[in-house]
Structure formats: structure tokens, C-alpha cells
N, C-alpha and C positions, 0 to 999 in steps of 0.2 A: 688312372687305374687300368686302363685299353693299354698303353703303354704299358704297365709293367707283366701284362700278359703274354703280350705280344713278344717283348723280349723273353718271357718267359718260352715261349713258345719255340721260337728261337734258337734258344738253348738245348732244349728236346731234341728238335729236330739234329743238331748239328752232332749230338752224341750218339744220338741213334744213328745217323749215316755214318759215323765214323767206326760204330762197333758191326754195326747190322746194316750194310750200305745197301742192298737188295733189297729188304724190307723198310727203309726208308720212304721210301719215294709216295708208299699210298698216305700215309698221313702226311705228305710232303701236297700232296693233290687233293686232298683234302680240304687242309688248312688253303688253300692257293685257291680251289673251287668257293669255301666260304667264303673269303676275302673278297672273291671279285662278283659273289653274289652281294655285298653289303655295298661295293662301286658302283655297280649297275642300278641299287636303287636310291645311292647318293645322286647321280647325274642326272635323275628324273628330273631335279630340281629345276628352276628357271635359270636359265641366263647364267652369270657366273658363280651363280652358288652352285651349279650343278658342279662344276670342276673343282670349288670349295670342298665339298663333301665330300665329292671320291678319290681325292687327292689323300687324305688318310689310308685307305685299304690299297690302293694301287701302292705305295711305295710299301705297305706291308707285308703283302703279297709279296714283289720283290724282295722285300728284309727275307723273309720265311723260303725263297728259293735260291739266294745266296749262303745262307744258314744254310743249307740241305747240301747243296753242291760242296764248297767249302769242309763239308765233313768228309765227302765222299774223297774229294781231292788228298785231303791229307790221309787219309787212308791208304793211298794209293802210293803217296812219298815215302810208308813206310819201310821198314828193310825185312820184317815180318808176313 
């Protein structure tokens, strides 16, 4: 279910920087601030469950700022 948010989330972002690139970016650091608040209290964990558990939100976080970038990008290739 975290997955199909996540991609959801994803998706937002990537429409929003492509129509509204400027106004992207704060729910872009938003989403990015959550994410790496829910890492920081997967890695409290011992040993290597700590990098078990945060290993979700860090590559999400990434998913959610390449979504963000990626819109802005082709925004920018257009001829408009």
C-alpha cells in the first residue's frame, strides 16, 4: 500500500514541475524532509536492521526527487 502512494506521490510531483516548475519544489521538500524523517527513525534500529528499515524511505526520497527534477527537465525541452 506505501508503494502505491509513493508512486502516487510521484506522479504529482512530476506534473506539478512540469506545469508549475517554481512551485514544485516545496512539496518536493516536503515529501523529501518526511521521507528522511521516517530513515532516520528506521536506522535507530540495531545492527543491520537499522539499514533494513531505512533503506525504504532513502530510495523513496530519491524516487520523489528524480520525479520532481525529470518534470522540471522536460519542461524546459519544450519549444513553448
Amino acid at each position: 500500500m506505501i508503494v502505491v502512494g509513493i508512486v502516487a506521490v510521484c506522479v504529482v510531483l512530476a506534473v506539478l514541475a512540469f506545469f508549475i516548475p517554481k512551485l514544485s519544489r516545496h512539496p518536493e521538500r516536503g515529501t523529501q524532509r518526511t521521507l528522511g524523517l521516517g530513515s532516520r527513525a528506521g536506522s535507530k534500529a540495531p545492527g543491520p536492521l537499522g539499514r533494513l528499515f531505512s533503506k525504504p524511505f532513502r530510495s523513496s526520497s530519491k524516487a520523489v526527487g528524480r520525479s520532481g527534477s525529470a518534470g522540471r527537465r522536460a519542461r524546459r525541452h519544450m519549444p513553448f
